[in-house]
PyMOL Python script that loads the backbone (N, CA, C, O; Angstrom):
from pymol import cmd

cmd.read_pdbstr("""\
ATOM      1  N   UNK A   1     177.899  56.344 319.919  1.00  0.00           N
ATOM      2  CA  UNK A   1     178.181  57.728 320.198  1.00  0.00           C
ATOM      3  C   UNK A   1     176.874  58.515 320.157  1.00  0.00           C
ATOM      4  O   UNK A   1     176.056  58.406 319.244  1.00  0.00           O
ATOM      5  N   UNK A   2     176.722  59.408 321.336  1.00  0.00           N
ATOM      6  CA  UNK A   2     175.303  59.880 321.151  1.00  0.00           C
ATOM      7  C   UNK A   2     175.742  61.199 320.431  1.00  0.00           C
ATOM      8  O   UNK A   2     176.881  61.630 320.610  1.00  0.00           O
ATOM      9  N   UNK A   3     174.728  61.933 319.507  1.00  0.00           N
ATOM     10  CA  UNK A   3     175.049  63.714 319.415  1.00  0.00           C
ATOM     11  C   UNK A   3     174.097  64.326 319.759  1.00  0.00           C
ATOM     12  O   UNK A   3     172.903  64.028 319.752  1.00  0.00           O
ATOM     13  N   UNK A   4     174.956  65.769 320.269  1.00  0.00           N
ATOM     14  CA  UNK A   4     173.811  66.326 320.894  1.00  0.00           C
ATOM     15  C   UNK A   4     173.447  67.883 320.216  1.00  0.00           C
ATOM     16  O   UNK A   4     173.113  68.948 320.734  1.00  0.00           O
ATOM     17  N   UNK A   5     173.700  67.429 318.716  1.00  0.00           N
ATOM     18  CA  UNK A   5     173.892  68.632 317.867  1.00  0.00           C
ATOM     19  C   UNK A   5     172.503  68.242 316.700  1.00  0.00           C
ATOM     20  O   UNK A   5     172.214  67.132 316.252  1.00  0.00           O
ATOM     21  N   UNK A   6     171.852  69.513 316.445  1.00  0.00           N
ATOM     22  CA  UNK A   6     170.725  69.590 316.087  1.00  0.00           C
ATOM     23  C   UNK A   6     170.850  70.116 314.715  1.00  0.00           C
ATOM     24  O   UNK A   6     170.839  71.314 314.434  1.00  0.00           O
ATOM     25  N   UNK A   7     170.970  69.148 313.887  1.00  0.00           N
ATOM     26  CA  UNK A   7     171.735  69.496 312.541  1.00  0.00           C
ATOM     27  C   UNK A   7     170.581  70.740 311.622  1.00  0.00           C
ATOM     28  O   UNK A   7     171.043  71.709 311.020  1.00  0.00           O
ATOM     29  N   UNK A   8     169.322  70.480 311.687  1.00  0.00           N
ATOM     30  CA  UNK A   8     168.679  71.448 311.370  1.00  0.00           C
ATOM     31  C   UNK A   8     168.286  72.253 312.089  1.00  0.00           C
ATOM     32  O   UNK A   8     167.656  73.158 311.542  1.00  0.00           O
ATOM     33  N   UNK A   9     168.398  72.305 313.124  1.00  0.00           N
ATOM     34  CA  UNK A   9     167.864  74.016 314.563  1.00  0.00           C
ATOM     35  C   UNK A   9     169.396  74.622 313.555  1.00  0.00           C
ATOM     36  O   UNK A   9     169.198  75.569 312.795  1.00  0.00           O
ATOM     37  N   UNK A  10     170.729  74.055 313.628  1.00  0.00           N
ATOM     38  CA  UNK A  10     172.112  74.667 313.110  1.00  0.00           C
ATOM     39  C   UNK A  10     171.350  75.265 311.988  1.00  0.00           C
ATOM     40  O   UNK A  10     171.208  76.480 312.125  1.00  0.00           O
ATOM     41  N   UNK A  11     170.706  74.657 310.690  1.00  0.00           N
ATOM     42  CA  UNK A  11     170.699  75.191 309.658  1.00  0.00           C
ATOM     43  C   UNK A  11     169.925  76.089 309.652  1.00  0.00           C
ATOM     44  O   UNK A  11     170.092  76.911 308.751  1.00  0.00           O
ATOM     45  N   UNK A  12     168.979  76.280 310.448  1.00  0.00           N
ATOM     46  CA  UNK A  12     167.534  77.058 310.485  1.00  0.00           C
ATOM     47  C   UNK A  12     168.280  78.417 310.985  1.00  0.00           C
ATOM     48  O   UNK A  12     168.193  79.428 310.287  1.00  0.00           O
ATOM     49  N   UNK A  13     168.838  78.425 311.912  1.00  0.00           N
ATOM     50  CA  UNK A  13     169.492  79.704 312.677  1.00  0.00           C
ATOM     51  C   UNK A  13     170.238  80.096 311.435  1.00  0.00           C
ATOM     52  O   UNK A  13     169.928  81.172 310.924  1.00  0.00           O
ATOM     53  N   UNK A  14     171.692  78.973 310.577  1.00  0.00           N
ATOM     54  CA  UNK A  14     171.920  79.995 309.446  1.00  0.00           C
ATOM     55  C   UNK A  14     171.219  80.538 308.966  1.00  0.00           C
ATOM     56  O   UNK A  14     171.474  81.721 308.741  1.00  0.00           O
ATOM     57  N   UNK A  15     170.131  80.056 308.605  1.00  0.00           N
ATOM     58  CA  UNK A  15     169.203  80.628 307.256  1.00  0.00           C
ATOM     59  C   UNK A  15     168.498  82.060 307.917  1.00  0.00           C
ATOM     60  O   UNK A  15     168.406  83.135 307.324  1.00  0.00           O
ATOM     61  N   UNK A  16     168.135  81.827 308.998  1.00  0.00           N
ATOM     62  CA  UNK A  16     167.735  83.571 309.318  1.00  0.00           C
ATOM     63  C   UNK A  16     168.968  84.180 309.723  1.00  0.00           C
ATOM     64  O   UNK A  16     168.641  85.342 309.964  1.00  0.00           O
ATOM     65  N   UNK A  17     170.123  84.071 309.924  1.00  0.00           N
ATOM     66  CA  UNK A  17     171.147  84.843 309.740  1.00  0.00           C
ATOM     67  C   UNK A  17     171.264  85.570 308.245  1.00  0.00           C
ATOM     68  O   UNK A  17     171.431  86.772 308.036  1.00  0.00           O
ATOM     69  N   UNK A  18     171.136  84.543 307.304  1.00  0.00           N
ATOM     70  CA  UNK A  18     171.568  84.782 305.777  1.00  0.00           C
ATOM     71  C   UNK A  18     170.272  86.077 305.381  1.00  0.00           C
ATOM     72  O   UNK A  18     170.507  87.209 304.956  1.00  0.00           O
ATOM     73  N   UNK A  19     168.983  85.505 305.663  1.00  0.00           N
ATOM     74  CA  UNK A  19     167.613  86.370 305.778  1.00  0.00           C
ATOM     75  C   UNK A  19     167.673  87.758 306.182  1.00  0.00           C
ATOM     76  O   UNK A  19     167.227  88.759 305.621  1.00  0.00           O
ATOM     77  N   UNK A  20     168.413  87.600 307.439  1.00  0.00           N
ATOM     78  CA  UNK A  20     168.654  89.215 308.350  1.00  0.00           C
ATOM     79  C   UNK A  20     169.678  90.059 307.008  1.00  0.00           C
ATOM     80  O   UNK A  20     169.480  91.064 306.325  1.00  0.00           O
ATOM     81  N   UNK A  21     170.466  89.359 307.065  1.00  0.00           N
ATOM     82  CA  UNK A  21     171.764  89.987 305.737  1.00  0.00           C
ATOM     83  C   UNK A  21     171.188  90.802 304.618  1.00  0.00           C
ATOM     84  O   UNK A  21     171.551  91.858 304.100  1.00  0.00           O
ATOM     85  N   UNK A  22     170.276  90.070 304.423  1.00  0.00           N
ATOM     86  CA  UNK A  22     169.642  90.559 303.353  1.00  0.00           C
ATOM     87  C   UNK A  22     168.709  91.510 303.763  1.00  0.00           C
ATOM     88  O   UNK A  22     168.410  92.325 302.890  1.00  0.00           O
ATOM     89  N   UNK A  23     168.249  91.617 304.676  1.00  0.00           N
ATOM     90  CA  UNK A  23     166.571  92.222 304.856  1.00  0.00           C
ATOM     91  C   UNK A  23     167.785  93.833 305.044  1.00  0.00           C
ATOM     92  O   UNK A  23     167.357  94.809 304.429  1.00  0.00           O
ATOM     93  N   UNK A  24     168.876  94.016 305.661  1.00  0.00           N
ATOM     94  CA  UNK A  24     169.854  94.783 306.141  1.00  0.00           C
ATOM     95  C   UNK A  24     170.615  95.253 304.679  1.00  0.00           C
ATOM     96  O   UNK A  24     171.385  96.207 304.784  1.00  0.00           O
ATOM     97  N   UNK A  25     170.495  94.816 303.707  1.00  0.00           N
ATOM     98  CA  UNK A  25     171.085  94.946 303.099  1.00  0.00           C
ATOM     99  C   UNK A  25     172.426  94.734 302.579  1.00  0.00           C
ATOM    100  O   UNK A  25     173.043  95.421 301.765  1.00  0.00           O
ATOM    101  N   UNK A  26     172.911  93.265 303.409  1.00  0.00           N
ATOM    102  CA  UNK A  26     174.515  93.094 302.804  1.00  0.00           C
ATOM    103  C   UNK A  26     174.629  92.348 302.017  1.00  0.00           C
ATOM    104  O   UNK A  26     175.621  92.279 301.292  1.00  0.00           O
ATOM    105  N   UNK A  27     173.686  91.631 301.960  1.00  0.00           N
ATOM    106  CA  UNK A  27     173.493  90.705 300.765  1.00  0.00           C
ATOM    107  C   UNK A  27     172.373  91.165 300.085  1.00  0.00           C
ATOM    108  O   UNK A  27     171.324  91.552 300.601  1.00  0.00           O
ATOM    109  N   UNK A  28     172.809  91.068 298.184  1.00  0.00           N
ATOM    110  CA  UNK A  28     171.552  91.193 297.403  1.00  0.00           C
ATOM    111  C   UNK A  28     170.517  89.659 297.119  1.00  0.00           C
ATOM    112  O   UNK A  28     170.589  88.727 297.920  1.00  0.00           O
ATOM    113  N   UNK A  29     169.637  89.602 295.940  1.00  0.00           N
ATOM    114  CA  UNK A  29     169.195  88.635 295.695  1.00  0.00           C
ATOM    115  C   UNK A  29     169.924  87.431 295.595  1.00  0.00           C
ATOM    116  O   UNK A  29     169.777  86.438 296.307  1.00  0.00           O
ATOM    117  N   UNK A  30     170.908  87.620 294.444  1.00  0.00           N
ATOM    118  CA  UNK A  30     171.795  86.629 293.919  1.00  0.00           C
ATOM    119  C   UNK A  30     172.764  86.374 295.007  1.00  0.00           C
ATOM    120  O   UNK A  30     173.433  85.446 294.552  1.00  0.00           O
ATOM    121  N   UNK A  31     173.170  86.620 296.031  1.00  0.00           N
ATOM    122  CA  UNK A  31     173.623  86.383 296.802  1.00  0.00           C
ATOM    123  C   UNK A  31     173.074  85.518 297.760  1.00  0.00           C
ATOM    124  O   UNK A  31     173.488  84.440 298.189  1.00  0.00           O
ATOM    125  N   UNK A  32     172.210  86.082 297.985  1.00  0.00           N
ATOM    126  CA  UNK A  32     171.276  85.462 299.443  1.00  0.00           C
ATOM    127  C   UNK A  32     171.052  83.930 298.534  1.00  0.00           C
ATOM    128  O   UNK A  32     171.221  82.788 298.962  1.00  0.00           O
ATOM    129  N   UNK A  33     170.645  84.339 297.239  1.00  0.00           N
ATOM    130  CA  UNK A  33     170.357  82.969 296.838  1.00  0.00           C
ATOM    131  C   UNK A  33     172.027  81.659 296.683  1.00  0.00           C
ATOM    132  O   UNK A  33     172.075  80.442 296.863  1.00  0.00           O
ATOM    133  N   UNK A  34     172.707  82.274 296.441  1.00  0.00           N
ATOM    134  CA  UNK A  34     173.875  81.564 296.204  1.00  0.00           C
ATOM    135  C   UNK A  34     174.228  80.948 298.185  1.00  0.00           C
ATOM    136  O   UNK A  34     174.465  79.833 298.649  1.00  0.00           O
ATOM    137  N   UNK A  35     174.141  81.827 298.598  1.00  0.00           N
ATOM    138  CA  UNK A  35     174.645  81.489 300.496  1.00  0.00           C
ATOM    139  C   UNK A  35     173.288  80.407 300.390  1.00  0.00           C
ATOM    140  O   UNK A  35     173.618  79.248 300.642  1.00  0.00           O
ATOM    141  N   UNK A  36     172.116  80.553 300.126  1.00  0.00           N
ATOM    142  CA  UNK A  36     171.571  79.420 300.598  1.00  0.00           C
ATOM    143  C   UNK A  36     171.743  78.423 300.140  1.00  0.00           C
ATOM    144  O   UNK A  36     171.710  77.406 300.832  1.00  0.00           O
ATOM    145  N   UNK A  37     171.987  78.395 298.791  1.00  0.00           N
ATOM    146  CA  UNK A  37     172.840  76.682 297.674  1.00  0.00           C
ATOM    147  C   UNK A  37     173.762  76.298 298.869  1.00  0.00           C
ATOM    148  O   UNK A  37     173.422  75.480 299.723  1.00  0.00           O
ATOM    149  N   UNK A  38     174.846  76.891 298.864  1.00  0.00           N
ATOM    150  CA  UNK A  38     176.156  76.543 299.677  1.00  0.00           C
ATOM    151  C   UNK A  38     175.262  75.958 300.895  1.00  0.00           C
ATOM    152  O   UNK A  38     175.266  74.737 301.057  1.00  0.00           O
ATOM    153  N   UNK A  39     174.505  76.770 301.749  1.00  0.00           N
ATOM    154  CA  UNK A  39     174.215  76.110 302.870  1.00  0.00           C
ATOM    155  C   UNK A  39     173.678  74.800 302.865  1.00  0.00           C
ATOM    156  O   UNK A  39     174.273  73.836 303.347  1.00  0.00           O
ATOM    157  N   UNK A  40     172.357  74.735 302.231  1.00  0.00           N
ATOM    158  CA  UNK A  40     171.695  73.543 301.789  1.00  0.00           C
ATOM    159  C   UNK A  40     172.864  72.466 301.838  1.00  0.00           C
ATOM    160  O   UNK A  40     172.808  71.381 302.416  1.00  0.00           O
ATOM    161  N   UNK A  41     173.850  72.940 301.173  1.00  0.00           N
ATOM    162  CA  UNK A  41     175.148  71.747 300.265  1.00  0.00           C
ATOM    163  C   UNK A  41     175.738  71.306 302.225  1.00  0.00           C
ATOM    164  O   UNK A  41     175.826  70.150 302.639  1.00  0.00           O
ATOM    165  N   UNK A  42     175.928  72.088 302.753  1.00  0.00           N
ATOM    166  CA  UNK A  42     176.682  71.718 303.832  1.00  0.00           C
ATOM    167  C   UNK A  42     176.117  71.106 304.611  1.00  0.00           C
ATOM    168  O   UNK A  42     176.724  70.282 305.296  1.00  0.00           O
ATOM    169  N   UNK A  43     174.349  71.386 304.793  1.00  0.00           N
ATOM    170  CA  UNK A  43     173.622  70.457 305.627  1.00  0.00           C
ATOM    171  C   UNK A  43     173.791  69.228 305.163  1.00  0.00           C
ATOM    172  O   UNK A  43     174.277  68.326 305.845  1.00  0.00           O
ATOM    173  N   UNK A  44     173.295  69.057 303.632  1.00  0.00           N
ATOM    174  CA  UNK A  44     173.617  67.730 303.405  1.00  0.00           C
ATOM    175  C   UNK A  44     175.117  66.697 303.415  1.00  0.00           C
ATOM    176  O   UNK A  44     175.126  65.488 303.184  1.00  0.00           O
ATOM    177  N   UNK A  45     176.152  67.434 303.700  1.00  0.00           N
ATOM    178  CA  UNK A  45     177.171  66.978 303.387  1.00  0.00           C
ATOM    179  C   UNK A  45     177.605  66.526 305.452  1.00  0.00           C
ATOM    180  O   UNK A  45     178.458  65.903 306.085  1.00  0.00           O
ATOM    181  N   UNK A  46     176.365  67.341 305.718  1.00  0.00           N
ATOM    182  CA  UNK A  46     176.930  67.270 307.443  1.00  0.00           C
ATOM    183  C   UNK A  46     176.088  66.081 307.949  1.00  0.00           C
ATOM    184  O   UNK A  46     176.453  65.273 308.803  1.00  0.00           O
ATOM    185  N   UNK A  47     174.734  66.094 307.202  1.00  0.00           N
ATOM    186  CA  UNK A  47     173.937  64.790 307.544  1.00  0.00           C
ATOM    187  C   UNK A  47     174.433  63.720 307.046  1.00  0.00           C
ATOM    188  O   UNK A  47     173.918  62.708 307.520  1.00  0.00           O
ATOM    189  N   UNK A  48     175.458  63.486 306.057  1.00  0.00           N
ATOM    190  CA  UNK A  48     175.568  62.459 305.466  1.00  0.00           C
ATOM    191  C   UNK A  48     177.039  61.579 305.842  1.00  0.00           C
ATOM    192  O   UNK A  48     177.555  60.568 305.365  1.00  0.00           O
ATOM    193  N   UNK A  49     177.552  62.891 307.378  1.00  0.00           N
ATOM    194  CA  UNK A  49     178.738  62.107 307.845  1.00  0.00           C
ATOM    195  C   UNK A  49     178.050  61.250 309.321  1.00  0.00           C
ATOM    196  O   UNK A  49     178.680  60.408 309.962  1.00  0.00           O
ATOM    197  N   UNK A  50     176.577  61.727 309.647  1.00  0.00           N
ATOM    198  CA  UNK A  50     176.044  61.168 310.801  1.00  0.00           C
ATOM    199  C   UNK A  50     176.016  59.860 310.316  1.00  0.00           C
ATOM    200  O   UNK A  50     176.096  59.550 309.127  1.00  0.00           O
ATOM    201  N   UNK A  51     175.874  58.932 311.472  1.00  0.00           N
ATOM    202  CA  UNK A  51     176.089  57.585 311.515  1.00  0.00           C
ATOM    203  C   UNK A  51     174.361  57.080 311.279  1.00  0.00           C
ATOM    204  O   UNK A  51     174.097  55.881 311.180  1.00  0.00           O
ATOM    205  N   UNK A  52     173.492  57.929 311.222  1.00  0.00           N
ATOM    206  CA  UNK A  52     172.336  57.434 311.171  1.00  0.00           C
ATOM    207  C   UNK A  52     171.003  57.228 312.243  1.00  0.00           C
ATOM    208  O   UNK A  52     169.781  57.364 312.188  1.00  0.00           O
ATOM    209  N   UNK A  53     171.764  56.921 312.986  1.00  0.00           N
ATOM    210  CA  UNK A  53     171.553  56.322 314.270  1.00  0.00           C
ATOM    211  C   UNK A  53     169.707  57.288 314.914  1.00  0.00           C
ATOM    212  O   UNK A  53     168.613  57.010 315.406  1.00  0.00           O
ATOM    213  N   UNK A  54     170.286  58.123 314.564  1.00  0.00           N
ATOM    214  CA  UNK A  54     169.214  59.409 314.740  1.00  0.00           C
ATOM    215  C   UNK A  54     167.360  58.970 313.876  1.00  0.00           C
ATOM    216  O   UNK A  54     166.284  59.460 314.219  1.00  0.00           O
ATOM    217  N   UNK A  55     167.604  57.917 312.730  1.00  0.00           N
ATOM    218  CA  UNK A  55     166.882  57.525 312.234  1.00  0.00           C
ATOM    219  C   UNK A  55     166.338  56.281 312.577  1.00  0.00           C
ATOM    220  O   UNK A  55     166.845  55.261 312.111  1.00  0.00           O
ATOM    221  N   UNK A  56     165.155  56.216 313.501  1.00  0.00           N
ATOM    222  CA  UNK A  56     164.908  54.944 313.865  1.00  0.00           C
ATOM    223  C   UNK A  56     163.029  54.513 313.648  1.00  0.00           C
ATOM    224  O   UNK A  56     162.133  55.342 313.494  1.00  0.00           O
ATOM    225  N   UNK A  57     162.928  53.549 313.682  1.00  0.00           N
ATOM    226  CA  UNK A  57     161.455  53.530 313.256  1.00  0.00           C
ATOM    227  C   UNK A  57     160.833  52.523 312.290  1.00  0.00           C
ATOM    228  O   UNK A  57     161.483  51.493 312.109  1.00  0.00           O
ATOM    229  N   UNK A  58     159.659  52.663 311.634  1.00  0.00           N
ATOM    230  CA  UNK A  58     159.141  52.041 310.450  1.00  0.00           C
ATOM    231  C   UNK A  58     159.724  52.666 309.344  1.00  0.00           C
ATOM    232  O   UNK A  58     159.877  52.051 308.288  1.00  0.00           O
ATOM    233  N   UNK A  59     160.196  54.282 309.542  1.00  0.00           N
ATOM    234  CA  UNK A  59     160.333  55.055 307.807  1.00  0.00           C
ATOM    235  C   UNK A  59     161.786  55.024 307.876  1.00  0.00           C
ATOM    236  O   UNK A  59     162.319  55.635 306.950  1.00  0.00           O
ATOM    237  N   UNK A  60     162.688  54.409 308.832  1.00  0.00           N
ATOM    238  CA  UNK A  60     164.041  54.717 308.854  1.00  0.00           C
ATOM    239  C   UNK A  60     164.165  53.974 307.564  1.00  0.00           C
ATOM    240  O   UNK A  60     163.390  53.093 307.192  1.00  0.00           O
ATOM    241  N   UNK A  61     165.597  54.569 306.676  1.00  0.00           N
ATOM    242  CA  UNK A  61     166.142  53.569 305.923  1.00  0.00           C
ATOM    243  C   UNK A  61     166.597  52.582 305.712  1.00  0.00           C
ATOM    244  O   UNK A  61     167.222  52.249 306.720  1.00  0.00           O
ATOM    245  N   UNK A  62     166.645  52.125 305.240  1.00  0.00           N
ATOM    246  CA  UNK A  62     167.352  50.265 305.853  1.00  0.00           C
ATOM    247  C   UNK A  62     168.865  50.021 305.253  1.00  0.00           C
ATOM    248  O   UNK A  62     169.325  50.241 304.133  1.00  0.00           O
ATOM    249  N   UNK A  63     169.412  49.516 306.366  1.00  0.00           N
ATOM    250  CA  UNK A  63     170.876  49.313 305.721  1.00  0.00           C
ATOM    251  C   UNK A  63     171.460  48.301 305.117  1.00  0.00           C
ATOM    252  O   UNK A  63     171.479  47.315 305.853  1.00  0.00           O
ATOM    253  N   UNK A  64     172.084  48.074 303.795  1.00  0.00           N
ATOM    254  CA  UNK A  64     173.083  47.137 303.263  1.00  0.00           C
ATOM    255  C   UNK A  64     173.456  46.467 304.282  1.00  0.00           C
ATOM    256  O   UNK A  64     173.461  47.117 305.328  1.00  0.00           O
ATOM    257  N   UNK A  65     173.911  44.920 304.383  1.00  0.00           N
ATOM    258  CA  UNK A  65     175.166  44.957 305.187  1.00  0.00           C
ATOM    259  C   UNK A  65     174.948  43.980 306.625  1.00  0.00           C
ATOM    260  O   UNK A  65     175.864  43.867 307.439  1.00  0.00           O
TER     261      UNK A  65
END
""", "prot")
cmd.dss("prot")
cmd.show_as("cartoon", "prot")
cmd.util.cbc("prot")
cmd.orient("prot")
């Protein structure tokens, strides 16, 4: 299956969304900081349903199996 979804361009665009919020004032510190935990959490939870495949090379990881 190929993807044609750019798991960090996705996260990068949240994160200056979350940035703008704040610079605007809808979010305070503790906020902006809490939306970025959560985000962080979802990138990783979104990279870790990819099949991998995306990782190829000498530094790729190597699989069990």
């Amino acid at each position: 299956m190929t993807y044609n979804f750019d798991a960090e361009r996705w996260f990068e665009l949240q994160r200056q969304r979350l940035l703008a919020q704040r610079a605007a004032g809808v979010l305070d510190d503790q906020e902006l900081a809490t939306a970025l935990q959560r985000l962080e959490g979802a990138l990783e939870a979104m990279e870790a349903r990819l099949d991998g495949s995306f990782l190829v090379g000498p530094l790729a990881p190597r699989r069990e199996g």
